[in-house]
C-alpha positions as CSV (number, residue, x, y, z in Angstrom):
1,X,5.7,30.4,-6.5
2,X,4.2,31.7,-9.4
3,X,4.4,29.0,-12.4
4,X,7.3,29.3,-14.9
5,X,7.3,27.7,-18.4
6,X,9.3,25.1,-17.2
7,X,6.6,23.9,-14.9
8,X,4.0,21.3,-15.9
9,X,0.2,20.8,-13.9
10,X,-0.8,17.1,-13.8
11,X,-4.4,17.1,-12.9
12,X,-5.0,13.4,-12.1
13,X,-8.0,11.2,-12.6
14,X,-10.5,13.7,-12.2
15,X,-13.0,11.5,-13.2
16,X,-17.0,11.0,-12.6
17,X,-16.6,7.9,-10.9
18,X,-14.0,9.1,-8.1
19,X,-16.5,12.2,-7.8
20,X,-19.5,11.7,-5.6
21,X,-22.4,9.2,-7.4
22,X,-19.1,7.6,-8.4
23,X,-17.9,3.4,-8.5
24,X,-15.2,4.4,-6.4
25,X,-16.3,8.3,-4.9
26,X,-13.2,10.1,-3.1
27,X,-15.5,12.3,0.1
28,X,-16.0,15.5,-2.1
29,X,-14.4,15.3,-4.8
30,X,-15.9,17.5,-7.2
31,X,-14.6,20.1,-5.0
32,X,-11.3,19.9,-6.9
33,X,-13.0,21.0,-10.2
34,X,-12.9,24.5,-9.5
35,X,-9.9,24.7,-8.2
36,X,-8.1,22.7,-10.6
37,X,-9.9,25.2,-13.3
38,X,-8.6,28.2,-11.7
39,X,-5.0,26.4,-11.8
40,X,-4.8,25.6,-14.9
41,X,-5.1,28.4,-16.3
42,X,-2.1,29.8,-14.7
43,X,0.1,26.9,-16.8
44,X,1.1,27.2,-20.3
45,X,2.2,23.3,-19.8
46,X,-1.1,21.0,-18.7
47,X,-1.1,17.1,-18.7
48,X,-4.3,15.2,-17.9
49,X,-4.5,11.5,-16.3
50,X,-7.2,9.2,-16.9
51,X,-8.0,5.7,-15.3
52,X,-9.0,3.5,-18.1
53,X,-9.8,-0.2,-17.4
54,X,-10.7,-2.8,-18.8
55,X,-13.7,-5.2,-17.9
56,X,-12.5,-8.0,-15.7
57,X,-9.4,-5.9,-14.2
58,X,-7.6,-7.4,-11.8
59,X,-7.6,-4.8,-9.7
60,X,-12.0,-5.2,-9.1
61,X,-12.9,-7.2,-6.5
62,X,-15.3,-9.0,-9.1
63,X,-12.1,-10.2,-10.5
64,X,-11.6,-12.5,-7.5
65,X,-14.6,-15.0,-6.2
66,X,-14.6,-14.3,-2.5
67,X,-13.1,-11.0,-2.0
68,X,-14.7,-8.0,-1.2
69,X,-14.0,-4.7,-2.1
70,X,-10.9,-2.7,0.1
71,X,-9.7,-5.9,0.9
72,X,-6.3,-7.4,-0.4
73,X,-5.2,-9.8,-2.8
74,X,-1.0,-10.9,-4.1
75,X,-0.6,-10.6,-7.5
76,X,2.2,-11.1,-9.3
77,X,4.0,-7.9,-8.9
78,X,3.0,-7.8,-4.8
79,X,-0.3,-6.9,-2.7
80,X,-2.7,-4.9,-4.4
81,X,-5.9,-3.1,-2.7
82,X,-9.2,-4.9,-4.6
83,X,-11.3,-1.8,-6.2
84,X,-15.4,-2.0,-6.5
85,X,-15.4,-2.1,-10.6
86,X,-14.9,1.3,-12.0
87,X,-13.5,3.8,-14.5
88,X,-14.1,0.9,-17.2
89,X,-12.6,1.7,-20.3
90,X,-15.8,4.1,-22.5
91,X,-17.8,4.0,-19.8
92,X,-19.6,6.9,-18.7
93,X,-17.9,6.9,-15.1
94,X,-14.5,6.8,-16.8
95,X,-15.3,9.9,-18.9
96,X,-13.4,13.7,-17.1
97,X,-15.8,15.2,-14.9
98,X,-17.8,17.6,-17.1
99,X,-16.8,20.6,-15.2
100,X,-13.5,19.9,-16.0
101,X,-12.2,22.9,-18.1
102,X,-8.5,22.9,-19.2
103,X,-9.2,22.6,-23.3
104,X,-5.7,23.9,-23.4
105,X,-4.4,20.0,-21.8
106,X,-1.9,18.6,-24.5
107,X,-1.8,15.3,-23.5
108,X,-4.1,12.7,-22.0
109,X,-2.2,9.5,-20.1
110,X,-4.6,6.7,-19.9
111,X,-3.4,4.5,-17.2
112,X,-4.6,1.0,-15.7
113,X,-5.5,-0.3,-19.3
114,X,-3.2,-3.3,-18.6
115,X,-5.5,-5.8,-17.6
116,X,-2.8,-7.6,-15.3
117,X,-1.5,-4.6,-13.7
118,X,-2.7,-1.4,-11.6
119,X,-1.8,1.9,-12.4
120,X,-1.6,4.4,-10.0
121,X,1.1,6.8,-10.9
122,X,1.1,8.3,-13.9
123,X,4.3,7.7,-14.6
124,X,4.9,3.9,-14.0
125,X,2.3,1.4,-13.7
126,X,2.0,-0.5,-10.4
127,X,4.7,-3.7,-10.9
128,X,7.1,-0.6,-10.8
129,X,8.8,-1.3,-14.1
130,X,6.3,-0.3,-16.8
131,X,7.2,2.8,-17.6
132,X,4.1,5.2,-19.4
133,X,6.4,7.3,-21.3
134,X,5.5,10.6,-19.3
135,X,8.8,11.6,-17.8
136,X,10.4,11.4,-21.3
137,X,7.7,13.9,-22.8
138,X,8.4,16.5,-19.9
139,X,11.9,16.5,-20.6
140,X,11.3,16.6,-23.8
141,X,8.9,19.9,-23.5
142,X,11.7,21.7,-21.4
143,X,9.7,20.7,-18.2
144,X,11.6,20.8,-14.8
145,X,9.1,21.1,-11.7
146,X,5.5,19.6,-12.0
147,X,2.7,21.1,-9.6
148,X,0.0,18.0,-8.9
149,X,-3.6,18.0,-8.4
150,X,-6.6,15.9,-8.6
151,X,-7.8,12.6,-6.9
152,X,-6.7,11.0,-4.8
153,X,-4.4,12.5,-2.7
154,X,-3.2,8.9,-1.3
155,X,-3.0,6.6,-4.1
156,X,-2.6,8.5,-7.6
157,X,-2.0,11.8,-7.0
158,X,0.8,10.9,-3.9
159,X,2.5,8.1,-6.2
160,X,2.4,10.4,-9.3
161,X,4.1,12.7,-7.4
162,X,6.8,10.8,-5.3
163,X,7.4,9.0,-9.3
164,X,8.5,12.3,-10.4
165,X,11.0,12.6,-8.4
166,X,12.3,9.6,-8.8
167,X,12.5,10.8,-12.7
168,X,14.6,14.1,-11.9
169,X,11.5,16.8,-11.6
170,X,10.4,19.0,-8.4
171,X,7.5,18.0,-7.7
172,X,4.5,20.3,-5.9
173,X,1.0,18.5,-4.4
174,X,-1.7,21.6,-4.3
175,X,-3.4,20.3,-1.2
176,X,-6.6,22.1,-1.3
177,X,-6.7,20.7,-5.5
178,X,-6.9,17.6,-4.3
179,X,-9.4,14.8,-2.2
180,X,-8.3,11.5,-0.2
181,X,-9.3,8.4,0.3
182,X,-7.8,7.6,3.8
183,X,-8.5,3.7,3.5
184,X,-6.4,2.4,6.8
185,X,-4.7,5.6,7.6
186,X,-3.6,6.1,4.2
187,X,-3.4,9.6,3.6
188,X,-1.3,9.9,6.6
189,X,1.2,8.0,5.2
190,X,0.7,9.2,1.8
191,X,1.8,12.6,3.0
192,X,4.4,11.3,4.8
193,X,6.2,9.2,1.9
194,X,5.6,12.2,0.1
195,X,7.6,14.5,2.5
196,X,10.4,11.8,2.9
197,X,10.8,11.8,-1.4
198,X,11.2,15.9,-1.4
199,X,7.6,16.4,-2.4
200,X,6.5,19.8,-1.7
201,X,3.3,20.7,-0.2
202,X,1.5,24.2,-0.6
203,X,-2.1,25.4,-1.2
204,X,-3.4,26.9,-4.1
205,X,-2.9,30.4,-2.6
206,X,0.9,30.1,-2.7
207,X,0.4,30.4,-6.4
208,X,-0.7,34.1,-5.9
């Protein structure tokens, strides 16, 4: 499974504060970093993801007087999971984990800016219908298959994923370049979605 040039790496939301010391820290997820370095370097075609909110989101907690943090509210596009505050737009715990080293990335989607909507995947926003213009720059690059890493396995990276299949792409989740959540059994069924869209599941070693 070596990477082709019409392959793509999406390295999602590797980000200080879903790395340990983080707002919202995935259970080792610095881990990724190397991995994801070693990766990357084997693709000519590298996209990075970047949660960018801004104060007040209404996917915090803070947002909504009486809820707490992993609990649930209905907004207007259907139940969303409330968030402790984090990856606040030019903060330091939104800024790419420093270890982070793919300077050859062309293109950063910042996600979540939408101060009414989530944004998990990176290609549509959360309400399912905002679209962030990814899948037409991969078709547009000659991209066919994208290989997914990054955090976290249950809510970004499995959404990103499963979204690009919906848009026409194979789609490949590194296992080992990537960290859960598991709120509620969650990466269970993240895996499982995932299987049921045609996602594909390896480890970095299939990569040779």
């Amino acid at each position: 499974m070596s990477p082709r040039p019409t392959d793509a790496l999406i390295v999602v939301d590797v980000q200080n504060d879903f790395c340990p010391g983080g707002a919202l820290a995935v259970a080792d997820g610095d881990a990724v970093v190397p991995v994801v370095n070693a990766l990357a370097r084997r693709f000519a075609n590298v996209v990075l993801t970047q949660d960018w909110h801004p104060a007040g989101h209404a996917s915090f907690a803070s947002a909504h007087p009486g809820k707490a943090p992993f609990e649930t509210t209905e907004l207007a596009y259907g139940t969303q999971v409330l968030w402790p505050d984090h990856c606040v737009q030019g903060t330091p715990g939104a800024e790419l984990h420093a270890g982070l080293e793919v300077p050859h990335a062309q293109l950063v989607i910042r996600k979540g800016w939408n101060a009414g909507v989530d944004s998990y995947s990176a290609f549509r926003e959360a309400d399912r219908a905002t679209r962030t213009g990814l899948a037409g720059y991969l078709r547009e690059r000659g991209v066919e298959r994208v290989f997914v890493v990054g955090l976290a396995t249950d809510y970004c990276v499995g959404w990103t994923a499963i979204d690009a299949r919906a848009a026409g792409f194979a789609a490949v989740v590194i296992e080992d370049a990537c960290r859960g959540i598991d709120l509620g059994g969650s990466l269970a069924r993240a895996w499982a979605d995932m299987a049921a869209a045609g996602v594909e599941r390896v480890t970095s070693a299939a990569l040779g």
